[in-house]
Backbone as CSV, one residue per row, in Angstrom:
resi,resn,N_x,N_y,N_z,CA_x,CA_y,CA_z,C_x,C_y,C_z
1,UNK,-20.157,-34.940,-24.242,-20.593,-33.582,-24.002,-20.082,-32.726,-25.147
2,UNK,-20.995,-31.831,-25.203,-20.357,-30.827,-26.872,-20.150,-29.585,-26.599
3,UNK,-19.482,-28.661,-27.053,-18.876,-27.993,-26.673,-19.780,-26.765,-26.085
4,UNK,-20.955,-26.461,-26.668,-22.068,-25.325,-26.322,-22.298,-26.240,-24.826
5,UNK,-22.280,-27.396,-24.485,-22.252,-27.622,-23.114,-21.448,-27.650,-22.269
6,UNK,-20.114,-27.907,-22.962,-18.887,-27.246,-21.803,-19.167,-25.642,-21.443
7,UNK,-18.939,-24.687,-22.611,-19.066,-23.680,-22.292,-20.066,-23.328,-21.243
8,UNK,-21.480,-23.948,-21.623,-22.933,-23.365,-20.413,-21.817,-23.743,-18.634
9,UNK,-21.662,-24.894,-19.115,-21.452,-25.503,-17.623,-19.702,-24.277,-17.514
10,UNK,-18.904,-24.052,-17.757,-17.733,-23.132,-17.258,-18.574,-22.012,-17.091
11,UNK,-19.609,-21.061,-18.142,-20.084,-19.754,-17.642,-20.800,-19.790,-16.502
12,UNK,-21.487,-21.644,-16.156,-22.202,-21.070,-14.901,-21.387,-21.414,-13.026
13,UNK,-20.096,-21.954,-13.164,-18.693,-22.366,-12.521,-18.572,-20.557,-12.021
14,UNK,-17.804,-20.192,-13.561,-17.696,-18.579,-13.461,-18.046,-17.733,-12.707
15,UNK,-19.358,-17.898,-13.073,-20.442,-17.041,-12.142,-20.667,-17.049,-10.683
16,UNK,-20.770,-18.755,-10.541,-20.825,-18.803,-9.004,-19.568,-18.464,-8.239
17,UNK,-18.551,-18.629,-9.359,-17.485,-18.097,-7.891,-17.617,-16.557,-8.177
18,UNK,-17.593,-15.656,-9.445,-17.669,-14.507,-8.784,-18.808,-13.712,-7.916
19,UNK,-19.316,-14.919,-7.433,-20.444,-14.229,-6.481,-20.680,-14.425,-5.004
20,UNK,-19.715,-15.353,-4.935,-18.548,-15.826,-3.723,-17.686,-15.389,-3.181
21,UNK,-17.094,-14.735,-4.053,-15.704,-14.420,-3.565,-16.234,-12.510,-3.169
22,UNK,-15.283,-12.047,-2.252,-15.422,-11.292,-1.518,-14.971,-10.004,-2.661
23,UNK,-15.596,-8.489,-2.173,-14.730,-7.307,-2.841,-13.417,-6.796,-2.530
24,UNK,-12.624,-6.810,-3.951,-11.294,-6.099,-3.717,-11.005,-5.282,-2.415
25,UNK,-12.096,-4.437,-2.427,-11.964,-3.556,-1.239,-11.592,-4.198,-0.056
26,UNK,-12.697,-5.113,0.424,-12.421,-5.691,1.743,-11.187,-5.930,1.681
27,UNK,-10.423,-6.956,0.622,-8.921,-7.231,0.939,-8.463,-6.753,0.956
28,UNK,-7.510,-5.238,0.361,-7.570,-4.361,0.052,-7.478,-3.400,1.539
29,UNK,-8.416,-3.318,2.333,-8.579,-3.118,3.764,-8.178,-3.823,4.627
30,UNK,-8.176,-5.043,4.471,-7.435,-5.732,5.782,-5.593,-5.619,5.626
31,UNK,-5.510,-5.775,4.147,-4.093,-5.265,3.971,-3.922,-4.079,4.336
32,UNK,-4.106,-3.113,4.419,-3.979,-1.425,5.127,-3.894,-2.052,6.494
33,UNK,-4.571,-2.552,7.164,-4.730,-2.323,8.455,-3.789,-3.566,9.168
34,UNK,-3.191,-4.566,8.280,-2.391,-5.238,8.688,-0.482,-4.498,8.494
35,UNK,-0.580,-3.228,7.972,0.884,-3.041,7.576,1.574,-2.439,9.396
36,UNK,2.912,-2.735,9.294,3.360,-2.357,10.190,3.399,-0.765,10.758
37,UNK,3.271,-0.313,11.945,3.052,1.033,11.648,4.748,1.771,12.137
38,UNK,4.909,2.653,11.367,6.333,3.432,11.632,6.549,4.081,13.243
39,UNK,7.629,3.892,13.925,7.601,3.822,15.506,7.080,5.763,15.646
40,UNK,7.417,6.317,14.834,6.724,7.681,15.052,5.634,7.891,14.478
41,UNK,4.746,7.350,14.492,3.324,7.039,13.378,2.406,8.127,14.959
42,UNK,1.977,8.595,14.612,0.825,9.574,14.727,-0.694,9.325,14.825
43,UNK,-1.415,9.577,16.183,-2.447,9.408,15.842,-3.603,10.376,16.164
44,UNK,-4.329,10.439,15.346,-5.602,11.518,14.881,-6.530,11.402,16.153
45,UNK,-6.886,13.286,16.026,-7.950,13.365,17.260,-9.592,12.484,17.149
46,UNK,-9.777,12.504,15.552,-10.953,12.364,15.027,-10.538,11.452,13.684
47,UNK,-11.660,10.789,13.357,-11.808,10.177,12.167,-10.874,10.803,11.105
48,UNK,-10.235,10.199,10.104,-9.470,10.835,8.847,-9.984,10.268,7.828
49,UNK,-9.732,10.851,6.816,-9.668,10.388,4.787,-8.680,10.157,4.441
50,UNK,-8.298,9.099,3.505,-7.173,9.040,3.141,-7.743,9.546,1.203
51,UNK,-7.136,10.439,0.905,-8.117,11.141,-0.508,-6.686,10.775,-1.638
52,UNK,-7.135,10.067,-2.969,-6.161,10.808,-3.849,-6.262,12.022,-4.561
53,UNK,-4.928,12.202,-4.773,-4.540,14.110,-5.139,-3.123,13.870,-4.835
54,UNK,-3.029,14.903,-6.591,-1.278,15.359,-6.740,-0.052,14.217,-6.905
55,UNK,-1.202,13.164,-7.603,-0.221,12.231,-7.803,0.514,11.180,-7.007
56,UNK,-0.184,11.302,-5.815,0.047,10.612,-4.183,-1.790,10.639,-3.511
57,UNK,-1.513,10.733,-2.133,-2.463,10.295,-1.374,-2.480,11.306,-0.175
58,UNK,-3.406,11.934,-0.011,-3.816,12.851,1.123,-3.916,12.084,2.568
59,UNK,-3.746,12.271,3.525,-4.433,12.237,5.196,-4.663,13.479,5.640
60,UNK,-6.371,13.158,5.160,-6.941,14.952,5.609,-8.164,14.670,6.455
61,UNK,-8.276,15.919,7.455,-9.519,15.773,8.393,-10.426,16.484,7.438
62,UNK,-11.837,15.611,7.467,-12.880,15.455,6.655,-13.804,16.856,6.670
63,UNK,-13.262,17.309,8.014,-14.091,18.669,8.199,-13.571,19.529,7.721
64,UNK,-12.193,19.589,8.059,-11.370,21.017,7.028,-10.505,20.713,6.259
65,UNK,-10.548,19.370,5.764,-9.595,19.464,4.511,-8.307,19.394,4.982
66,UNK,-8.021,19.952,6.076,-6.481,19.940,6.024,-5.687,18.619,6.108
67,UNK,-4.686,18.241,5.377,-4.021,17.194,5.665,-2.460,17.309,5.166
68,UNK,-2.157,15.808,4.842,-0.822,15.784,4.711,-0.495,15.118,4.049
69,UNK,0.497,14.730,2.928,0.699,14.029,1.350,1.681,13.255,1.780
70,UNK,1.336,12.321,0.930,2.379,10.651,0.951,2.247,10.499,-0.126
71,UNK,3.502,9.907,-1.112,3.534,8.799,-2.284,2.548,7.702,-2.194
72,UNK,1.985,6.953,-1.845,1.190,6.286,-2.092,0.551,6.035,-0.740
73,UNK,-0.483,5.423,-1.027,-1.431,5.268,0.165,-0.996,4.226,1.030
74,UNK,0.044,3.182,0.869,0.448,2.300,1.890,1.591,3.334,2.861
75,UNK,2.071,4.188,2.476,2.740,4.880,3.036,1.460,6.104,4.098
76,UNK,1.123,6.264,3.586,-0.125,7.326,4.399,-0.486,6.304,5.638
77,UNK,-1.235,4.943,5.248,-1.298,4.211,6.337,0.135,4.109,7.885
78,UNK,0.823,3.952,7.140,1.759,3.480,7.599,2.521,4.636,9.004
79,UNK,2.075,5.827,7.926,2.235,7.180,9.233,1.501,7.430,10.298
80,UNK,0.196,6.703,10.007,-0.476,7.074,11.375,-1.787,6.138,11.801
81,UNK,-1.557,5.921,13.147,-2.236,4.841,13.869,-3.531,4.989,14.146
82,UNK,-3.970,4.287,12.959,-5.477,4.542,12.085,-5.801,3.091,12.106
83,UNK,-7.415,2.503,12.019,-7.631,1.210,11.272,-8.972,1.464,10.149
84,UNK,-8.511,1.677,9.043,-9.452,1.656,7.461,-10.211,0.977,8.238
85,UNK,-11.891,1.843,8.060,-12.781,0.925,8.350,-14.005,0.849,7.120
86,UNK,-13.994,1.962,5.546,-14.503,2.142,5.025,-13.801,2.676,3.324
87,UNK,-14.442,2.342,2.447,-14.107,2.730,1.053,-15.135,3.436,0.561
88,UNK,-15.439,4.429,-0.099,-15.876,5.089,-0.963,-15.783,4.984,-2.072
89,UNK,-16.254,4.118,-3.271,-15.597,4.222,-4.214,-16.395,5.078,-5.758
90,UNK,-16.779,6.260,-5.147,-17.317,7.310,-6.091,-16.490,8.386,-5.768
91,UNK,-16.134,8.609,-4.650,-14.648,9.356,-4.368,-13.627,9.219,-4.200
92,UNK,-13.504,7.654,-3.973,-12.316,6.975,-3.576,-11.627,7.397,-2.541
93,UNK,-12.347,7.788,-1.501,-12.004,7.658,-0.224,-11.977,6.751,0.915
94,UNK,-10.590,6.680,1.417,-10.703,5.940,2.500,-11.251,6.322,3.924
95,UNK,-11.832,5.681,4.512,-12.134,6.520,5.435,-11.520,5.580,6.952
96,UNK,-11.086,5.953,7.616,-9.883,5.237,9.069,-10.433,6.309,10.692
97,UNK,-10.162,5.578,11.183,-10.972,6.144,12.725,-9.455,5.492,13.551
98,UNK,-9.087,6.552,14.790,-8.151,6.485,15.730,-8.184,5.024,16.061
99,UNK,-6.607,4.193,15.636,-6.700,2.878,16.489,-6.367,3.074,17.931
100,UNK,-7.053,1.878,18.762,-7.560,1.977,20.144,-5.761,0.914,20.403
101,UNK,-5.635,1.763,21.340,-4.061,0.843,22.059,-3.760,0.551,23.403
């Protein structure tokens, strides 16, 4: 075999697995929703965003904006008893709905 045929045969290996394998996001999401939640973790009347801004990560209600800032977004999860059920990634929003207990 010569080498313009190794290469065909690895670019087309390549390909099929990246078309296999699942989006960052999804994993990405099941990790959010697998972290432990903090024993005073909080939970929302209505659907939330988890937005970046200010160098951290927002938990704001989608209707008025209002929310509340964390260092990073595993920490935002972690405050309140939410399960990520959606990504945005033109805004990069998360989007999490009240977990059921």
């Amino acid at each position: 075999m010569g080498v313009a045929a190794y290469n065909r045969g690895s670019r087309l290996v390549r390909e099929q697995i990246d078309r296999e394998r699942r989006p960052v996001e999804f994993e990405l999401m099941e990790e959010l929703n697998a972290i432990q939640r903090h024993p005073k973790a909080k939970a929302p009347f209505a659907p939330i965003v988890f937005v970046p801004g200010n160098g951290g990560w927002w938990a704001q209600c989608p209707t008025t904006g209002f929310g509340y800032w964390y260092r990073t977004l595993r920490e935002a999860v972690k405050w309140w008893k939410v399960d990520i059920t959606g990504y945005d990634s033109r805004s990069q929003e998360w989007t999490a709905v009240p977990r059921e207990e």
